[in-house]
N, C-alpha and C positions, 0 to 999 in steps of 0.2 A: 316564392314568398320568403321573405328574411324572418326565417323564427329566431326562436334563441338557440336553440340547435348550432344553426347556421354561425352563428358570433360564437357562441361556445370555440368551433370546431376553427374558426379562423384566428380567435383569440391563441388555440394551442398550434395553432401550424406559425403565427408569428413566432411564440413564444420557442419549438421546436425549429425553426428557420435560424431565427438569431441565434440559439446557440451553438450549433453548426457551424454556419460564417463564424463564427467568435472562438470557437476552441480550433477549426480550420488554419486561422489564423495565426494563432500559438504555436501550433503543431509544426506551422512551418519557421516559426524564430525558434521552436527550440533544439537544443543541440545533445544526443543522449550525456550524462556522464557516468561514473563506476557504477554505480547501484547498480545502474542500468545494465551497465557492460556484466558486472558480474552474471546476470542467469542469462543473458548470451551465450556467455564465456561456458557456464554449464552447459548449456545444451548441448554447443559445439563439440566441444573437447570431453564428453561422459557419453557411453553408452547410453542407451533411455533407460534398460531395468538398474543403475547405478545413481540414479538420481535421486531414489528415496534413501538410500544410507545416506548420500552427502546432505541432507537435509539436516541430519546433529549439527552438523556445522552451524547451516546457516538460520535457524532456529525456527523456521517456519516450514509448511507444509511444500509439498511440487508441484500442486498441480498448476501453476502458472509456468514452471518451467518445462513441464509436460506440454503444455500448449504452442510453447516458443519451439520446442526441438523439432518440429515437420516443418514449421518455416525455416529453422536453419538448414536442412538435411534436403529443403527442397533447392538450395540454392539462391533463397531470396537476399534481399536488401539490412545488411541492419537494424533500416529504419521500418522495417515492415513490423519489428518487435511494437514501436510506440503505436502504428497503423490499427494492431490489435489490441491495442487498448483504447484507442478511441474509437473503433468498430465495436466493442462492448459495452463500452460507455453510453455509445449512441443508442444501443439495444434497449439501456436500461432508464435513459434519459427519455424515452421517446416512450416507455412503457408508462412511466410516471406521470408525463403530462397528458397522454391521453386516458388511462386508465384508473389512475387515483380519481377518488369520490373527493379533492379537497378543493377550495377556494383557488379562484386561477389567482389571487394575490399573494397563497403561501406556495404554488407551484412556481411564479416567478423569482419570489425574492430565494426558493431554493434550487432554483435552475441555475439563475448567475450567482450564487454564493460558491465559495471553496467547495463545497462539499462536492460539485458537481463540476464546477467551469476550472480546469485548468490542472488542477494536482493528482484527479484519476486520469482524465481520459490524455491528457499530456503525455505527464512522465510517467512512463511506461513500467511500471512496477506490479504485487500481486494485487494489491489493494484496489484495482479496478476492479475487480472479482463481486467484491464486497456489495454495493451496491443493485449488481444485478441477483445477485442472490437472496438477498432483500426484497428489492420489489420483486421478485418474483412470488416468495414467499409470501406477501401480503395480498399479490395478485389472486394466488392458489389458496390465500385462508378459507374463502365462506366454500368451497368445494371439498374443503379436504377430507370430509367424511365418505362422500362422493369416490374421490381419487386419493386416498392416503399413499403410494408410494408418491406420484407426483408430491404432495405436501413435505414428506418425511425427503424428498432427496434434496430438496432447498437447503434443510439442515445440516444434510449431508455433507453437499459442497462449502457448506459455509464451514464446515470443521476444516476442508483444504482449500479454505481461501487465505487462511492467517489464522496463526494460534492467537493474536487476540479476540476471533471469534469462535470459540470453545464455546465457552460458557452461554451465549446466543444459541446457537445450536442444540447445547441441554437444555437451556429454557423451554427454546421452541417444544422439541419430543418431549419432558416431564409435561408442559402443558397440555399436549398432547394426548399422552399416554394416561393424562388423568381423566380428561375430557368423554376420553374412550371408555375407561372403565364408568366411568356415572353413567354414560347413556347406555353400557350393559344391564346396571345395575338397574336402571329405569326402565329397560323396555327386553331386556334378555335375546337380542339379535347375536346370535353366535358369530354367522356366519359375518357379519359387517366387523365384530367385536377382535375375531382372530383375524381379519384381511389387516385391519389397522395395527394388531402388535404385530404382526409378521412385518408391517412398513417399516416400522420400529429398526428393523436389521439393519435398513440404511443408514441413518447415523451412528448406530452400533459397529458396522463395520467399517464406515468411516475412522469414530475415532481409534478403531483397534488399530488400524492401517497407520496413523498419528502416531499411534506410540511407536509402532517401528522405526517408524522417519526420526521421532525421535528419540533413539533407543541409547544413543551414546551421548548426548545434548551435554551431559558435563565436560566435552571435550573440545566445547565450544568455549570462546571467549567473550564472544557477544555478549551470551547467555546465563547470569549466575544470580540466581536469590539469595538476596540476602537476608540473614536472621538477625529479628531483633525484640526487643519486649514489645507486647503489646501497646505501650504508651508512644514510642518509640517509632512505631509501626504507624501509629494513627497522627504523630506529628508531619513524619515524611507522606501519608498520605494529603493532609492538609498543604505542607509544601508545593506538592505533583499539584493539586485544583488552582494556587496560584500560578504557578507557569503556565499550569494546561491555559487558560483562560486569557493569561497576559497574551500566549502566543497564539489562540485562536481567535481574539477580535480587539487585541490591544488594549485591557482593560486588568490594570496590574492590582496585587494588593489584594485589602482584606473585600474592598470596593469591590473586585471581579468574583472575588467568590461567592457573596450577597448577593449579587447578581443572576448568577449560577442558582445559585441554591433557588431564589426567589423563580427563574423559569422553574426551576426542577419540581416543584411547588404548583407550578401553575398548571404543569402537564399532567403533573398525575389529577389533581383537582377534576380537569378536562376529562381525562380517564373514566376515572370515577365515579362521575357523574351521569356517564351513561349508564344505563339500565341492561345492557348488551352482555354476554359473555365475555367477547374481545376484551375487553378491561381487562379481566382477571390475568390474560398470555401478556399483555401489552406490560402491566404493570409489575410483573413477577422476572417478564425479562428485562427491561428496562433495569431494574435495582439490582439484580445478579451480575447483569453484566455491567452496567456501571461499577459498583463496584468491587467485582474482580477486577475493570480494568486500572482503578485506581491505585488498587493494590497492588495489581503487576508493573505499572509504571514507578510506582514509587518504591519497589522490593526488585524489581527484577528487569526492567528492557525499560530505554532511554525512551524518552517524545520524540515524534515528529509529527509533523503536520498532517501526514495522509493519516495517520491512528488517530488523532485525535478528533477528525471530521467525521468517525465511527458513534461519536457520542449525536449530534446533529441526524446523523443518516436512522439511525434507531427511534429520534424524535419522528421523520416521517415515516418510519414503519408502523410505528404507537397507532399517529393518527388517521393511516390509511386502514386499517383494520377493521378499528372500532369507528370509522364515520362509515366503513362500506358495510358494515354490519347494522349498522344505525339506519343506514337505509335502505337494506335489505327487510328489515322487520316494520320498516315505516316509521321508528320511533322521531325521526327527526321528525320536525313539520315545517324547517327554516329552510330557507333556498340556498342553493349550494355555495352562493358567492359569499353567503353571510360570513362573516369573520371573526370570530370570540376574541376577548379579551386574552387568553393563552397562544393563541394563533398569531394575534398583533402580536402578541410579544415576541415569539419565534422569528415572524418576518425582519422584523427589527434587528434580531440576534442575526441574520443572515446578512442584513444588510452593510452590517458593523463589521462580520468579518470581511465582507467586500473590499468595505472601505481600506481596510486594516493590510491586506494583501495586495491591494493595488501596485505598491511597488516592489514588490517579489517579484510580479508579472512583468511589471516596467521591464526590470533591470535583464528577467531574461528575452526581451523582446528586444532591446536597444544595444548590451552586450553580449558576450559570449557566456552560455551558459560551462560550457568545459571547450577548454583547448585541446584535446584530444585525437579530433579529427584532424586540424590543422598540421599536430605533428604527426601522425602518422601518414600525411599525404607528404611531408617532409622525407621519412623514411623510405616512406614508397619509389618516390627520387633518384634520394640522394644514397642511401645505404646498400649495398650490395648484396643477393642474398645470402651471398656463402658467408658475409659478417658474424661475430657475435655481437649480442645485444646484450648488456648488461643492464639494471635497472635497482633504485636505492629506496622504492618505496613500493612495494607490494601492490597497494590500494589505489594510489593516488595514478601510478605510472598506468595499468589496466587499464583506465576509461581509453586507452589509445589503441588495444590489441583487435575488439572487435572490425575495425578497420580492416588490419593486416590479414593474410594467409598465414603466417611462417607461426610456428609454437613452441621457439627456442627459447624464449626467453629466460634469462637466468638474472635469480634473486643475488644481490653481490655481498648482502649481510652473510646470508649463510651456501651462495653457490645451488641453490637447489633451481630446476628447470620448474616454469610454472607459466601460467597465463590466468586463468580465473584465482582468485586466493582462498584458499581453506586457513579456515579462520579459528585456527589452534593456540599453542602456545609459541609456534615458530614465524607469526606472519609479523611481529616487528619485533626479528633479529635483529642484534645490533653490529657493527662491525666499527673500526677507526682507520681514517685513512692509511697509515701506517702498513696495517698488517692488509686492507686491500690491496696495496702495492704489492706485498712479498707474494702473495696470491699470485699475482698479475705476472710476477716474475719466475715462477715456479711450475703454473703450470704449462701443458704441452698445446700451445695456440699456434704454432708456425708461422705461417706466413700471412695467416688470414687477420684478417682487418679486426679493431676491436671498438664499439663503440658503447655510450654511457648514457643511458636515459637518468634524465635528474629531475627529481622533483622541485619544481621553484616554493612552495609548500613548506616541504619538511623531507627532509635529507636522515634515512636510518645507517648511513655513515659518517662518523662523527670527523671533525676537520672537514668537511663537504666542502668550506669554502677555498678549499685548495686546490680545487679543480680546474679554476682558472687560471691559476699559475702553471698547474702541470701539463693539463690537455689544452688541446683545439675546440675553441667553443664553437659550432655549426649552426646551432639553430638557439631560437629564447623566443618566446611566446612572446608575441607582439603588446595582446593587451590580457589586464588578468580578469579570470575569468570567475564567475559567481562561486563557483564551488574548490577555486583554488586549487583548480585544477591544471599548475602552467608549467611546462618543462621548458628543460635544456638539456642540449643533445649535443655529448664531446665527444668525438674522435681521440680514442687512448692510443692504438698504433697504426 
């Protein structure tokens, strides 16, 4: 018999099928580049207990770099790094559509939106993290009394998934922890009341373990808050919601922030409105972490796309919580597919960033996303091993090293041996062609061959463009590629 069951379960296996085929597909036009290469390049070249110091650097938490270091150390693939993020992805994408209490029309328009299709399970960064740590935690809400370490270790990981989910983390345990003590206070269960602060340790010792990683963090460059007045403060926050907005569904101005706001309005309303507990954790995290995050974009760490789909991914955490709690108690009495007015409007916001992204996708499906791999299979060739390699851009030259074996490379601004880049005050030394030469003619190279990786980009040797005069140019990136990421490879002696 075809119940609704039956259509339920086939409506989420199309919905789970296509996106598969669909991020499958991606996976294979895309091509890694530096970001990428950088916690490679960690894993590879760093002990595993050295990975948490090098975290001041790079301003965030290790455990994704932790997770990449047994596939480097087993011998696998480079690309096996992107493999593991769309194998997470899948974990959490597949959690959601069959496990969220929500309408299959807000499970679709958030399966194929950004949040989900293409910038986590793609490109291979921490921020795939994010998502499974989420629905997990909404999965593990109505239990957590039940299992509080399982609840409390969601929060956990979500402190080492990315320091912009700090403040989510605290949300979640202050909710928690308050939660815990009222129903002491109502029904005096010791023994439930201590298992739950003892869970508490988890995020506790999470974020202590945070601050070590981040214990030198001012000797990072990335990394620097900026001070300013309050008034000051609250303009450059107002700035960051135009961007954020322009760049998450192409709606620029005072228009995208009225927009914003008007969702941000509609969710909590939705909230609110239930009679549930859930509200109170949904609603206390939501505006912590919104804005902290506003605040640290606008004081302290640039946008990008995958942080800013943390504000959308919290929208479904809101309302996976409070509708499972809704119909855990029976308060609902509408059928699941019903749609509120706040729910249209989400789908619609999903839709629009679809729209809006479509040609990001394009362009890395029909071009090169980094030229990287092309030159280093040049290298592999044509360059000898016993060569030196020299290289004029720290950053940009990298996306090509996890390719290679050899870990010679040497920075030409300052001479120093490197392959992943610590991201200090020396990572765009400058040098001029000039005094590269007297270099070139001073030190003790013999016989051995000398070649020049060059950024087509940006060149941290000034006169760069005299390298075509002086060397043999070998290689130039045929077409350029999305992230400018194109070299040229001269032959010095």
């Amino acid at each position: 018999m075809w119940t609704e069951k039956n259509q339920k379960n086939l409506a989420c296996s199309l919905l789970a099928g296509g996106w598969l085929i669909m991020n499958c597909y991606f996976l294979l036009c895309h091509e890694p580049w530096r970001d990428e290469a950088q916690t490679w390049l960690l894993a590879r070249d760093l002990p595993f207990w050295k990975l948490p110091a090098q975290m001041s650097y790079e301003g965030h938490p290790c455990l994704w770099h932790m997770l990449i270091w047994p596939l480097v150390h087993m011998g696998l693939h480079y690309r096996m790094q992107n493999i593991l993020a769309f194998v997470i992805m899948s974990i959490a994408v597949f959690l959601f559509i069959y496990r969220a209490r929500l309408p299959l029309l807000i499970k679709a328009a958030a399966v194929f939106s950004p949040m989900l299709t293409y910038y986590y399970p793609v490109i291979a960064r921490n921020y795939c993290l994010i998502p499974l740590f989420l629905f997990l935690a909404a999965l593990w809400y109505p239990a957590r009394f039940e299992h509080p370490w399982r609840y409390t270790l969601t929060a956990a990981l979500l402190v080492q998934s990315h320091v912009i989910m700090v403040i989510t983390a605290f949300s979640l345990s202050f909710c928690f922890f308050c939660e815990c003590s009222i129903r002491f206070y109502r029904d005096r269960q010791r023994r439930e009341y201590g298992n739950c602060i003892a869970a508490l340790s988890l995020p506790l010792g999470s974020a202590v373990f945070l601050l070590y990683e981040l214990l030198n963090v001012e000797r990072s460059s990335l990394l620097h808050i900026d001070t300013a007045s309050v008034r000051r403060t609250l303009e450059k926050m107002m700035e960051s919601t135009v961007e954020g907005t322009d760049m998450l569904c192409g709606i620029s101005g005072l228009s995208g922030v009225a927009l914003f706001l008007l969702g941000l309005v509609l969710l909590l309303y939705l909230l609110l409105r239930s009679r549930t507990k859930a509200k109170y954790t949904a609603a206390v995290t939501l505006v912590l972490t919104w804005g902290f995050q506003f605040w640290f974009y606008a004081m302290a760490y640039s946008f990008s796309m995958q942080r800013l789909l943390t504000f959308p991914l919290l929208m479904i955490w809101a309302m996976w919580i409070v509708k499972t709690e809704e119909a855990d108690d029976g308060e609902s009495t509408l059928p699941v597919q019903k749609v509120s007015v706040p729910q249209l409007f989400f789908a619609v916001f999903c839709l629009a960033a679809l729209y809006h992204t479509i040609p990001d996708i394009k362009m890395d499906i029909l071009g090169p996303y980094s030229n990287g791999k092309e030159a280093a299979a040049f290298i592999q060739e044509k360059v000898p091993p016993q060569a030196i390699i020299l290289t004029d851009n720290q950053a940009e030259v990298s996306a090509i090293f996890p390719y290679l074996d050899r870990k010679d490379f040497i920075y030409a601004p300052n001479m120093h041996y490197y392959t992943f880049v610590t991201w200090d005050e020396h990572w765009m030394d400058r040098t001029d062609f000039d005094t590269f030469q007297r270099w070139l003619a001073q030190a003790e190279i013999g016989q051995r061959p000398v070649y020049l990786i060059s950024s087509s980009n940006h060149s941290y040797i000034d006169g760069s463009e005299r390298f075509a005069q002086e060397y043999s140019l070998l290689y130039e990136s045929a077409t350029a590629s999305i992230k400018e990421e194109d070299y040229r490879i001269y032959r010095i002696q």
